[in-house]
Every structure is written in structure tokens, then in C-alpha cells.
N, C-alpha and C positions, 0 to 999 in steps of 0.2 A: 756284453759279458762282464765287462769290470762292474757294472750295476748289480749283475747278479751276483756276482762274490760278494762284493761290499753286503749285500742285503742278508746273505748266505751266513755270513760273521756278526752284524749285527743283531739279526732281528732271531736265527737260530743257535745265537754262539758257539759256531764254528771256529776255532780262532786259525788266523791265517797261518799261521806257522802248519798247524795239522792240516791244510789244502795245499803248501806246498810241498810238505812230504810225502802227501799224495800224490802228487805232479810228476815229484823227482823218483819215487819208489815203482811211481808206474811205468813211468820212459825205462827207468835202471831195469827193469821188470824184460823187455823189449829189445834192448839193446846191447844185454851181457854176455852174448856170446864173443866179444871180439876179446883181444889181449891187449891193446895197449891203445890211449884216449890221449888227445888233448881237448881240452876242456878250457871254452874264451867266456868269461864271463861279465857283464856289467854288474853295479851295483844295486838295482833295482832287482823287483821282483822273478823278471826271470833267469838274471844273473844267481838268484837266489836256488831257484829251482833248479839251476845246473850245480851248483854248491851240493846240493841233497844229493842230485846224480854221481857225482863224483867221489862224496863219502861212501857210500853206498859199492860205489864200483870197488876204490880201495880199501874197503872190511873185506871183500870178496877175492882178493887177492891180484886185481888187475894193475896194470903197471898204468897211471893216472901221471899227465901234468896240465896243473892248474896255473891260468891266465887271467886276472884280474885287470880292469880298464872304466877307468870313468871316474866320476866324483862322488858325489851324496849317495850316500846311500839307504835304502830301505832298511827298518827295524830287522826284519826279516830278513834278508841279505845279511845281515851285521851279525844275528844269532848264528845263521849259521859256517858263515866266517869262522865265528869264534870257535867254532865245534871242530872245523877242516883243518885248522889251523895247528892244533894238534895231532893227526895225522900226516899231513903233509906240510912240506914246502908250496908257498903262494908265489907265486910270480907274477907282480905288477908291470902294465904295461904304462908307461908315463908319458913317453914320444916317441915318435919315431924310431929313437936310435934303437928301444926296446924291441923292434921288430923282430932282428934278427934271432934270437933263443927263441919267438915265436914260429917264425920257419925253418928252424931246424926240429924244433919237436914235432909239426904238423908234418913235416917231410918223413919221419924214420914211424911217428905211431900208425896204425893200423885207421883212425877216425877222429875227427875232430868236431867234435861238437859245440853245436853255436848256440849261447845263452847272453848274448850283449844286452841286445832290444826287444821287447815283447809285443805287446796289442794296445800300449800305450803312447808310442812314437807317433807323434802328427808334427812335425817338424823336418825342414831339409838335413840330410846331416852336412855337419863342417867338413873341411879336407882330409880330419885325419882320419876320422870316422869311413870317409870314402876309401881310402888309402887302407885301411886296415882292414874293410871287407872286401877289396878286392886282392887283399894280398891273399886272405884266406881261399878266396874261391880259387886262385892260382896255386894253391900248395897247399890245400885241403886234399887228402887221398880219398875219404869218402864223409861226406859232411851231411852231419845230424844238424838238424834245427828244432831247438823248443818252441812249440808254440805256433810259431812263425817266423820265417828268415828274416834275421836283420835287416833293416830297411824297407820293410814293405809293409803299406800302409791297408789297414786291420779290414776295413771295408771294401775296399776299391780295389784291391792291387798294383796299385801303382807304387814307384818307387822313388824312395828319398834321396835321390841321388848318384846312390848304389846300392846294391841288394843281393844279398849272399845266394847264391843257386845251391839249393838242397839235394842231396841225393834223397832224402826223406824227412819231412814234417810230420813231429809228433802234436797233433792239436789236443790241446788242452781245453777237455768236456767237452765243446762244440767245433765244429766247424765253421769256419767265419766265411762271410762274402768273398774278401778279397782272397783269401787260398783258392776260392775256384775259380778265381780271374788272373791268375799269374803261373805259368808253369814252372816256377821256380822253386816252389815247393816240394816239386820232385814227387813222389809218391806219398802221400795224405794218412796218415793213422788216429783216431781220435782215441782221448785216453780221461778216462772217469775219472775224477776226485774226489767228487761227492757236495758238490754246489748243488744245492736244492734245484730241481730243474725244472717243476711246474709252475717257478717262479715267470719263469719268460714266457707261459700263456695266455 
């Protein structure tokens, strides 16, 4: 699937930005019937996609708080940062100590949606990494996952460590291996963006 986006952008100039506003417009599309989100995002791509989701929900008038966690960041994550950034306050997570404004907001919103890690994770995660997706599965009320639950590896289903339990996985254009080999995914929705698809033929 990352083959096929890369090829999606380059070879039909697609530009990534417009697929993951697709991404985010489509899950937001999906998911807006609740009142009030917390919203955990990484710096990568599908930290990006929750970014879109979360602008989106607060044009709409949803009571939104945002949770930023991690380092480098994707071009695309940084765009649209810059754009959220202006609508709301950003709430960085840096250690541990930042926990606690995370589990008071996942405790009192209505859904907490998880955009850390995407289909690019093949790596154990570290402690804090573990620590932070088990906090959420314990004080998660009802947990959305982009793409795929943090922690679980794109193929296989197996997991890094620890691995957020979804109440629902929104897949993004395809459905991957490992979502049908983990039940953690919770209930499975696929969701179009428009990545050229008779590419993977």
C-alpha cells in the first residue's frame, strides 16, 4: 500500500496532501455524529490524517482536544499542524508526566481517536510508547483507529509490544493482511481516497 501511494503521487501527481484530506474528510465523513473527541496524534503521516480529522470535526462545531507525541515529522503532518494550529490549542505529549491532561480528556470526551502509528511501524515500540497505548486502551470510552491500531504490524497482526484495542478501524483504501489476523481492530470499515487502484494488479 505505501508502493501504491508513492506511485499514486508520483507517476499520476496526486500530491500527498490532497490523499490525506481524503483520508481525514472521509473517517470525519463517518465519525461526526459524536460531541466531543480526543484526538492522539504522531508526527507522521497518520498523525497527519488525524490532524485533517480533527480540523474538520472543529469547523463543525464539535468540542475537539488535540494530543501531539513523537519527534520528526512528516511535510504533511507539519502542513497541516500549521493550519490546526490556528483553530485550536495543541497539546504536546513529551513524558510521561504529560499523561495525566491525556486521561482526563479521554475520560470526560465521548471518543478518542488514535492516529500515533500507521502501516509504516516495523519496529518494537519503547516503554513509553507501550505505556501510552495502554493508558489509552484503559481510559479510552470508545476508540477510533486510523488506518490501523497503533502497534500492530501492517501484515501479520502481530504486535509491537502493545497494541491499542479498537472499537473500530477505519482502513484506509484497502484492507491489509494483518487487520484480518488481529481482533483488535474491533469492527473494520474501508475508506476510498483515490490512490489509483489497478495499480496493485
Amino acid at each position: 500500500m505505501i508502493e501504491l501511494e508513492k506511485r499514486t503521487i508520483d507517476e499520476y501527481k496526486i500530491d500527498s496532501l490532497i490523499l490525506m484530506e481524503n483520508a481525514g474528510m472521509g473517517i470525519y465523513r463517518e465519525i461526526n455524529q459524536y460531541n466531543s473527541y480526543t484526538i492522539v496524534c504522531g508526527k507522521g503521516n497518520n498523525g497527519g490524517d488525524g490532524l485533517v480529522i480533527a480540523r474538520h470535526l472543529i469547523l463543525n462545531g464539535k468540542l475537539v482536544e488535540v494530543f501531539v507525541v513523537g519527534d520528526k515529522m512528516t511535510k504533511e503532518f507539519a502542513k497541516n499542524l500549521e493550519i490546526l494550529e490556528k483553530l485550536t490549542e495543541i497539546n504536546y505529549i513529551e513524558d510521561e508526566n504529560d499523561f495525566d491532561g491525556l486521561v482526563e480528556s479521554m475520560e470526560v470526551n465521548e471518543v478518542t481517536l488514535d492516529a500515533i502509528f500507521g502501516i509504516g511501524l516495523n519496529r518494537p515500540l519503547n516503554d513509553f510508547y507501550k505505556k501510552l497505548i495502554n493508558l489509552i486502551n484503559a481510559h479510552g470510552n470508545y476508540i477510533i483507529a486510523v488506518d490501523i491500531p497503533s502497534g500492530m504490524d501492517v501484515d501479520t497482526g502481530d504486535e509491537y509490544g502493545a497494541c491499542l484495542g479498537a472499537n473500530i478501524t477505519y482502513a484506509i483504501s484497502d484492507i491489509k493482511d494483518g487487520q484480518l489476523l488481529n481482533s483488535k481492530v474491533g469492527e473494520l470499515k474501508k475508506i476510498y481516497i483515490g490512490i489509483v487502484r489497478y495499480l496493485d494488479e
